[in-house]
C-alpha positions, 0 to 999 in steps of 0.5 A, spaced: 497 784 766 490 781 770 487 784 776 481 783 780 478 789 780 474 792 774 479 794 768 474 797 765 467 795 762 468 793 755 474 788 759 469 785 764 464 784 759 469 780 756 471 775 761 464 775 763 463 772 757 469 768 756 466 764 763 460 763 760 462 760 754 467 756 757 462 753 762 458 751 756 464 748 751 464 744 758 456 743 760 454 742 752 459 736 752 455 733 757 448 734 755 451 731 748 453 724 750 447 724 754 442 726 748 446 722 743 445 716 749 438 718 749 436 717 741 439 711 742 434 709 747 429 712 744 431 709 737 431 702 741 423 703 745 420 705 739 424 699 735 421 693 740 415 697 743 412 702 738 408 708 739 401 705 742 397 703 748 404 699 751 408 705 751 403 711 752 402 707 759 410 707 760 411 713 759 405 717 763 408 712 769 415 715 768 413 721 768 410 722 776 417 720 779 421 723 773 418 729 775 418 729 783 425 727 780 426 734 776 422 737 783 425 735 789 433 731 786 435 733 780 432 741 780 430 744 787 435 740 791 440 741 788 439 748 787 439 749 795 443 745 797 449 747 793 450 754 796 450 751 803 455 746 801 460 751 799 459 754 805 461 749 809 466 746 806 470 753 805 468 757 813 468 750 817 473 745 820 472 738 817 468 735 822 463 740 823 463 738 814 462 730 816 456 731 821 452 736 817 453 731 811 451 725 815 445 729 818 442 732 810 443 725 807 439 722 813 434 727 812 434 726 805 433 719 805 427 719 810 424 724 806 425 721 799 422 714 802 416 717 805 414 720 799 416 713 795 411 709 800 405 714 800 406 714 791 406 706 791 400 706 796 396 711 791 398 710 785 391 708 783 389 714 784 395 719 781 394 715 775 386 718 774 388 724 776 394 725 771 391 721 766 383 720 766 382 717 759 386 711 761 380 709 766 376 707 759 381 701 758 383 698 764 388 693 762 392 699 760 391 703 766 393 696 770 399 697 766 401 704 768 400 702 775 404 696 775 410 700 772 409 706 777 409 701 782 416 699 780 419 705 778 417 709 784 424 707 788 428 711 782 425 717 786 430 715 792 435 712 788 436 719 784 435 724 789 441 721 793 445 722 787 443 729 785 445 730 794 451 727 792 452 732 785 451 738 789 457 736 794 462 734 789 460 741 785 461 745 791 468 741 792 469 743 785 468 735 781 463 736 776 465 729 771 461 723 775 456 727 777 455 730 770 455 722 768 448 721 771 443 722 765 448 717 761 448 712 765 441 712 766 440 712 759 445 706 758 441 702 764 435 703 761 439 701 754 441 694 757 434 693 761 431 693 755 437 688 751 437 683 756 430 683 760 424 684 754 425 677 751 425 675 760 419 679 763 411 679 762 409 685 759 415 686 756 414 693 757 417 692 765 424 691 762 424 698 761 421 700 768 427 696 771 432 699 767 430 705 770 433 702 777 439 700 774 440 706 771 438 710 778 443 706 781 448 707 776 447 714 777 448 714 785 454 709 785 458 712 779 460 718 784 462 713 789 469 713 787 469 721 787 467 721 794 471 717 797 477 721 794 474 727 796 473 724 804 466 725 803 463 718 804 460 718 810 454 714 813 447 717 814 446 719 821 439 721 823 439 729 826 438 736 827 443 740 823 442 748 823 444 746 814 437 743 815 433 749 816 439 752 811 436 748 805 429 747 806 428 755 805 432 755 799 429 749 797 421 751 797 422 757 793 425 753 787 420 747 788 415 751 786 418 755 780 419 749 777 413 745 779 408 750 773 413 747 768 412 741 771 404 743 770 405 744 764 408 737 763 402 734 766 397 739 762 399 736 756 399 729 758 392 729 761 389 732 755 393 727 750 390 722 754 383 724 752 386 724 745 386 717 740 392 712 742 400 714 742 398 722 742 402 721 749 407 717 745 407 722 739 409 728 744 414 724 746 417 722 740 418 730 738 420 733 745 425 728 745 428 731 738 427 738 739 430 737 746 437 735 743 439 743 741 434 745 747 438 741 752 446 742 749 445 749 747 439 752 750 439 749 757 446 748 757 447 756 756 442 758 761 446 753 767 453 756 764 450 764 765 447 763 771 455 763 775 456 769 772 450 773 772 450 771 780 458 774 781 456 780 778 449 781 782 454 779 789 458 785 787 451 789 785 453 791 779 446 790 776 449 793 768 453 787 768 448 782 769 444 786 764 450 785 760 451 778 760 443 776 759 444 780 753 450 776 751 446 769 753 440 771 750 444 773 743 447 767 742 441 763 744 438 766 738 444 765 734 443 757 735 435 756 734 433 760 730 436 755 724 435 750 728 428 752 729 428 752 721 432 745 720 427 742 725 422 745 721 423 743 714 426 737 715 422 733 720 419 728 717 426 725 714 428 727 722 422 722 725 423 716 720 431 715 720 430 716 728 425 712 729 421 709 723 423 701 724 420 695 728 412 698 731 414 704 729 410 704 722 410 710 718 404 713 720 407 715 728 413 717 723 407 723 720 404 724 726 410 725 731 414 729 725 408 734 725 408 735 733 415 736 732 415 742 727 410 745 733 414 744 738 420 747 734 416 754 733 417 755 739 425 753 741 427 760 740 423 761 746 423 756 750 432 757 750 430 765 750 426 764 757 431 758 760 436 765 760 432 770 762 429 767 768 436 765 771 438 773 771 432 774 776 435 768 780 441 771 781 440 776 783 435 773 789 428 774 786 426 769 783 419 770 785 418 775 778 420 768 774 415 765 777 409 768 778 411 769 770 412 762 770 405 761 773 402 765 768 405 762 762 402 754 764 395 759 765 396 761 757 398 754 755 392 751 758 388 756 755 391 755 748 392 747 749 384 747 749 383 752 744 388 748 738 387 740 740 381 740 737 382 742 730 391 740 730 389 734 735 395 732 738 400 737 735 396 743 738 399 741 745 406 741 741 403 749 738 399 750 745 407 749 748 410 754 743 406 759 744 406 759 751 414 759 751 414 765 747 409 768 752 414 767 757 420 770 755 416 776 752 414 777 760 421 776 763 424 780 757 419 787 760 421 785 766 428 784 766 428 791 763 424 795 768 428 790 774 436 792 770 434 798 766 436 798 759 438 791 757 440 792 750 435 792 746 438 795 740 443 790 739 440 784 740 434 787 736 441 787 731 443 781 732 436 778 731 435 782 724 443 779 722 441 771 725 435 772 721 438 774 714 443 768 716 438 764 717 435 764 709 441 760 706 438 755 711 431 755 709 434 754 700 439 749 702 433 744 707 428 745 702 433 744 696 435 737 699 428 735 701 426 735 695 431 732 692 430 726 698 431 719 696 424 717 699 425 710 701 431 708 699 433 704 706 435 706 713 442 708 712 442 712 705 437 717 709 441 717 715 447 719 710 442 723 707 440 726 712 447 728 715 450 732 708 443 735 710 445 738 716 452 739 714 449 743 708 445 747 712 451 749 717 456 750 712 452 756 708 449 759 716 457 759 717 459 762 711 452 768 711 454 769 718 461 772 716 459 774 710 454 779 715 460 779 721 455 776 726 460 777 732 456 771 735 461 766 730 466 768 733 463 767 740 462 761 738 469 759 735 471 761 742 466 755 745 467 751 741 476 752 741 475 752 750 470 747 751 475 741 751 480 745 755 475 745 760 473 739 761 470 736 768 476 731 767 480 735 770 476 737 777 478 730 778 485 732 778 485 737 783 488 736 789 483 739 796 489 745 797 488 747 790 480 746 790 479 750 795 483 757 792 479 755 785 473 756 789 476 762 793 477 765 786 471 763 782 467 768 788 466 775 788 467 775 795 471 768 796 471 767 803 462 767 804 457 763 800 455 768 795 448 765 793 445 764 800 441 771 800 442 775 808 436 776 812 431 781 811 432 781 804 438 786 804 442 782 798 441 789 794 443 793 799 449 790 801 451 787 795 451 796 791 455 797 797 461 792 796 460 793 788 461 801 789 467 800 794 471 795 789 469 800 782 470 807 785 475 805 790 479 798 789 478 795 795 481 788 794 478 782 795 479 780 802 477 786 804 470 786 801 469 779 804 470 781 811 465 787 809 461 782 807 461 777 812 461 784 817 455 786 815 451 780 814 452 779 821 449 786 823 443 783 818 442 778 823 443 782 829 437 786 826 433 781 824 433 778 831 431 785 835 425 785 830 427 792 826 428 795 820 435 797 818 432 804 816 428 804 824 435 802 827 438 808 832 445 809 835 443 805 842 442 799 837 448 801 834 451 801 841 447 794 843 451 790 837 457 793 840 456 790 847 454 784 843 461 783 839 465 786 846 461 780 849 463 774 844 470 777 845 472 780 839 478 784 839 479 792 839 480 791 831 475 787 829 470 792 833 472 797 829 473 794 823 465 793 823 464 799 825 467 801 819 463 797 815 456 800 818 459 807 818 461 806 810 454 802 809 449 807 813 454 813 808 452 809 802 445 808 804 444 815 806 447 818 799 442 814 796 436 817 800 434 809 803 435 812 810 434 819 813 439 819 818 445 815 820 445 812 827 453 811 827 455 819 826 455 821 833 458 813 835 466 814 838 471 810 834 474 804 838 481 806 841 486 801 837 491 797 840 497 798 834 500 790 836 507 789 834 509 785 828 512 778 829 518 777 824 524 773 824 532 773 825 537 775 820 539 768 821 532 765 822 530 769 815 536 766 812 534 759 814 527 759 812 528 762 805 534 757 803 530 750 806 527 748 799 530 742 797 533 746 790 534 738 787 527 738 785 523 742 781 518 744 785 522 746 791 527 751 786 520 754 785 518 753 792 526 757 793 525 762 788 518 764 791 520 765 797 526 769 796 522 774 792 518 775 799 522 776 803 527 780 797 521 785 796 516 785 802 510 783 797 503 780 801 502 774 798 496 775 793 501 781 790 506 776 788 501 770 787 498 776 782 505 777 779 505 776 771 511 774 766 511 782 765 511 785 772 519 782 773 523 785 770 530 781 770 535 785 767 533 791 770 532 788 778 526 790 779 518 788 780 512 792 779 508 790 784 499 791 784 497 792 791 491 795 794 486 800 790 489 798 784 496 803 785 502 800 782 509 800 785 517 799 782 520 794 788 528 793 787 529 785 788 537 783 790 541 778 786 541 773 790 533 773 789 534 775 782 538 769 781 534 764 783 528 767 780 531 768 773 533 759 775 525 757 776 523 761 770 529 759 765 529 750 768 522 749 772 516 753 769 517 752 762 515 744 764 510 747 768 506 750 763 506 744 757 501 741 761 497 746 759 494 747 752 493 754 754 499 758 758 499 761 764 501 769 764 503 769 772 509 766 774 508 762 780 505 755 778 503 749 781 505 742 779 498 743 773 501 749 770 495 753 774 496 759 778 499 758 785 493 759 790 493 762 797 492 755 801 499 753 797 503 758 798 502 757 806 504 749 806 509 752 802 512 757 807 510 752 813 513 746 811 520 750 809 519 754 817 519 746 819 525 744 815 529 751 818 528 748 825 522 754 826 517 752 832 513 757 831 507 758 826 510 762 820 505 765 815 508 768 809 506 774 811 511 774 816 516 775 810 514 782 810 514 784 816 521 782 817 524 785 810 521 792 813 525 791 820 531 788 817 531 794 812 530 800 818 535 796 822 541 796 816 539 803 817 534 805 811 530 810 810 522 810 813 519 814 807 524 809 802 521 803 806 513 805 806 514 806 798 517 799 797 511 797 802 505 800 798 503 803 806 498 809 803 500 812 811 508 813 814 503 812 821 503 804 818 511 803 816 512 807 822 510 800 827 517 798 825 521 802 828 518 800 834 522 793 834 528 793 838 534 792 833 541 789 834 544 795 834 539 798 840 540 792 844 548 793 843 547 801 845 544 798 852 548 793 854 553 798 853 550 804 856 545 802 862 548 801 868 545 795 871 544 792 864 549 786 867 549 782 872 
């Protein structure tokens, strides 16, 4: 059985790691199709254009709006408005949706045209800043002003469809928005095809295809928009979510803005070197960013989601668990990557490369950036992961001040070796400072968690390493076996039996040293198709919605937008205690959450510390929620989550005293239970239309609750090992984890026993992997919350009930029918799963048939 709350380390660990590993199957085949598209690019740039003065310009003028690109769209944008996006599109009504997209893409679209028009105007000048040396050659600096000019625009182009990426991410559709790099590459393919031999300089074909490909990039998620309802049209106004997004965006710009540094850095200095370094440097971050981006990056994107569910929950061991788990498997990937690079990159350069302009000398030069940048792989992937584990857990101010101190130390190694390695000292400089980077982060992130590991990730180093050594003999007895010459597709042959050799004996070395790693790969590889984007295509909105619910520690908030004041350690320990020492279900600890984070505001408004707060600020907020006409409940309720948060604090000596110990409980209103008839129940468990096969689903579903009096999330949890037919009963997981045998009538068990034997074994063949819980939807997917209400509503319209039915109404009325038929109340507080008889005690409370009788029978004015 599978339960939400902890079920021990060691499976945490697990299912933490089987998360990561799915989500990179899924984000690596992305990155693929795009790198393979990018080779192909580049194998066609260098064919018509070389490596020299033309292409140096080109890419110095792409380098300004692809980085304000990686900036302010594709990285930091992104990045911010994700958060705010799921939390609208979870918490709000649907209008309230419309008008905060149409305010955050009005906003985005005058920001990203402002800025267009001011980097036209001064294009001059960036071009002297970025790269002075081209002010020795004017027609060369005319022609990367000329193509900064007209690429300029890409920057509106790709900003609105990153926005667009991040609505479709939080609506749980990632396949168009994973598209956008390919198309890019496809424009940039087609605009140098069809417009080289059309355009003077030649070299403007490639700065249109760039806006083609940005176009692409906006207009090929058009479609899922507009299935998602989100098309909508920019409207000018001021929108809270605005505020929301600009202090989420600000700390990721300038994360991301010291590697951009870096980029700038290395391409001024290349500048001052002789023509095509900047080209060279191109050339060979491109084929080091093939395993970079398909595993090293890819792996970093895959952690971070889970490394933030367990930070939410405050369980900072498991965040240390699963960058130990990420940082392994990046080393198992490049460090032989890092040796094939090494070893091979000159027969790499030349069957990439090597045609057209493209002479043998660039082929040399660019081979030699390559082995410098391939030093550094290991660190670049390594540093990648590492920074995500001080994301997630909200202080990314580590990983950027880190961050800063690493571009200081490239700059210092970068004018240390460029003069006696010329450009491939830049290549080193990189290197050097990436292992710089992670080495910080790594100190850091062991004084921030604790332990993180060390001794197993030093073991599985020590077993890569020796893997590795295979790797090495296999590439160096090829290369020296290498048909020098001998025609662009024999090496390209050549060179892939290469690869393949090399792979296989690093295969084979690691079972051979029982690398645990192989195995986490074979799971990456087995479960990367299974979790193809395709799918989220196929998710209709009800079912969307309980996906995202259940992907989020607490379903019902957004778990990355930290609370005021800075509290996310706190509250976050809290929750993290309440659900592992006393399994407090999801739903509750989403109503703490959201509770607490309320109380952050109302302290943050009255300008105090939550340490300095007293018992009259207590009361304050009290008056506060009384005023917004909060229910007895719900005040005590909150009350309740400041009693158990202040506790917690004063435990862990962050308080001295406890401003809600003299405060005096709320009296609550105990309302009686709504439920239905006899009648009425019998109506609405039979109206499914059993001709289908999803009504005999709907049908046996129904019967179950109201035959055993399950909450919703304990029969959506039910697994093929929890109903035990022959035996007439189900075992029933319930709050705090505690289990209970229910007994289940005939009637219920039949119709359960016909779902099971005729509909759910077609349910579950349209899934590769089967799922173990018994009620699926129509994709063989676990039955979310959302549908299992559409369920009981649209049989309560067919039953001719008028009122609003929830499923939980089945419970309250299978526990008054039982008192009513006169069971005992101790028997029915233990099919209930009630911890107090005070609890099933409400029921007795109901005016039965029989109590009825007894009064007309015997009041005295009982009759008119």
């Amino acid at each position: 059985m599978t339960h939400d709350g902890p079920v021990g380390t060691e499976a945490k660990a697990s299912a933490t790691e089987g998360q990561v590993l799915k989500a990179l199957g899924s984000i690596g085949a992305a990155t693929l199709l795009s790198r393979v598209l990018g080779f192909v690019r580049d194998m066609l740039v260098a064919l018509v254009f070389g490596a020299g003065p033309t292409t140096d310009a080109f890419f110095v003028a792409f380098r300004i709006p692809n980085m304000l690109r990686r900036l302010l769209a594709e990285g930091a944008l992104s990045t911010a408005v994700v958060p705010v996006f799921t939390d609208y599109l979870v918490n709000r009504p649907r209008a309230e949706i419309t008008r905060m997209l149409r305010a955050v893409f009005a906003a985005t679209l005058i920001a990203l045209t402002t800025v267009t028009v001011v980097g036209i105007v001064i294009a001059p000048w960036l071009l002297r800043v970025i790269a002075p040396g081209f002010s020795a050659d004017p027609e060369r600096h005319a022609l990367a002003v000329l193509l900064t000019r007209v690429m300029f625009p890409y920057l509106i182009l790709v900003g609105l469809a990153a926005l667009a990426m991040g609505v479709l991410n939080a609506e749980g559709r990632f396949f168009a928005s994973a598209l956008g790099p390919a198309v890019l590459n496809v424009g940039m393919i087609a605009g140098v095809l069809t417009l080289a031999h059309a355009v003077e300089p030649p070299i403007l074909s490639l700065a249109f295809g760039v806006l083609a490909g940005g176009v692409g990039q906006l207009l090929v998620q058009v479609p899922s928009l507009e299935r998602a309802g989100l098309l909508v049209a920019p409207s000018p106004a001021r929108h809270p979510a605005l505020s929301r997004i600009v202090r989420l965006l600000l700390p990721s710009a300038f994360g991301l803005a010291a590697v951009q540094v870096t980029v700038f850095v290395n391409t001024l200095l290349a500048s001052l070197l002789r023509p095509g370094s900047i080209s060279f440097l191109y050339y060979a971050d491109r084929v080091m960013e093939f395993p970079l981006g398909v595993f090293g990056i890819a792996l970093a994107s895959a952690s971070l989601p889970a490394m933030s569910r367990h930070a939410a929950a405050g369980d900072l061991r498991a965040v240390a668990g699963t960058l130990n788990f990420a940082l392994r498997l990046s080393c198992y990937i490049a460090v032989p990557a890092t040796a094939g690079l090494v070893l091979l990159r000159e027969p790499i350069t030349r069957v990439l490369f090597e045609r057209g302009r493209f002479g043998p000398d660039d082929t040399l030069a660019t081979a030699v950036a390559l082995g410098w940048y391939a030093v550094g792989l290991a660190g670049f992937a390594g540093a990648r992961i590492a920074a995500q584990a001080f994301y997630a857990i909200g202080a990314p101010a580590t990983a950027v001040w880190i961050g800063v101190l690493s571009v200081g130390a490239n700059v210092v190694a970068a004018l240390l070796f460029m003069t006696p390695l010329a450009h491939a000292g830049l290549a080193l400089a990189s290197s050097v400072a990436a292992w710089l980077n992670l080495a910080l982060l790594v100190v850091m992130a062991r004084r921030r968690f604790g332990p993180i590991g060390g001794r197993a990730l030093s073991a599985s180093v020590a077993r890569t390493l020796g893997a590795t050594v295979p790797v090495i003999v296999v590439c160096a007895l090829m290369l020296a076996a290498w048909p020098h010459r001998a025609g662009a597709a024999r090496e390209a042959l050549w060179i892939a039996v290469a690869i393949a050799a090399a792979a296989g004996a690093y295969w084979g070395a690691s079972v051979l040293l029982g690398a645990p790693e192989r195995q986490a790969f074979r799971r990456m590889a087995t479960t990367g198709l299974r979790s193809s984007p395709l799918r989220a295509r196929l998710f209709p909105r009800t079912e969307r919605r309980g996906i995202i619910r259940r992907a989020l520690p607490f379903p019902t908030t957004d778990v990355r937008e930290p609370p005021p004041l800075g509290m996310m350690d706190p509250v976050a320990e809290y929750l993290g205690t309440l659900e592992a020492e006393r399994g407090v279900s999801r739903n509750t600890l989403a109503a703490y959450r959201r509770d607490l984070h309320d109380f952050l505001r109302f302290v943050n408004d009255t300008g105090k510390r939550v340490d300095t707060i007293d018992a009259d600020d207590v009361l304050t907020y009290v008056g506060r929620l009384r005023r917004r006409g909060l229910a007895s409940a719900s005040v005590l309720r909150r009350l309740s989550a400041l009693r158990g948060f202040y506790g917690h604090l004063r435990r862990e000596g962050a308080v001295a005293g406890d401003p809600t110990e003299l405060l005096e409980r709320p009296r609550r209103s105990r309302p009686l239970p709504r439920t239905l008839s006899l009648a009425a129940a019998a109506a609405l468990v039979e109206a499914p239309d059993t001709g289908r096969p999803l009504g005999v689903r709907d049908r046996a579903l129904l019967e179950l609750l109201y035959a055993t009096g399950m909450r919703a999330s304990e029969c959506l949890d039910l697994t093929l090992g929890d109903v035990n037919l022959t035996g007439g009963y189900v075992v029933c997981t319930g709050k705090g984890l505690k289990q209970r045998l229910v007994p289940v009538g005939a009637e219920a068990l039949a119709r359960t026993r016909e779902y099971l034997r005729d509909v759910r074994p077609a349910l579950t063949r349209r899934r590769r992997r089967e799922s173990h819980h018994v009620f699926l939807n129509s994709r063989g997917q676990r039955l979310s919350r959302q549908a299992l209400w559409t369920i009981v509503r649209r049989a309560a319209a067919r039953a001719g009930i008028a009122r609003r039915i929830s499923p939980h109404v089945l419970r309250h009325s299978f526990a008054s029918h039982l008192l009513e038929g006169g069971a005992d109340l101790r028997a029915v507080q233990v099919m209930l799963g009630h911890a107090d008889i005070g609890t099933t005690q409400i029921y007795t409370h109901l005016p039965s048939a029989a109590l009825k009788r007894m009064y007309e029978r015997f009041h005295p004015r009982a009759h008119a």
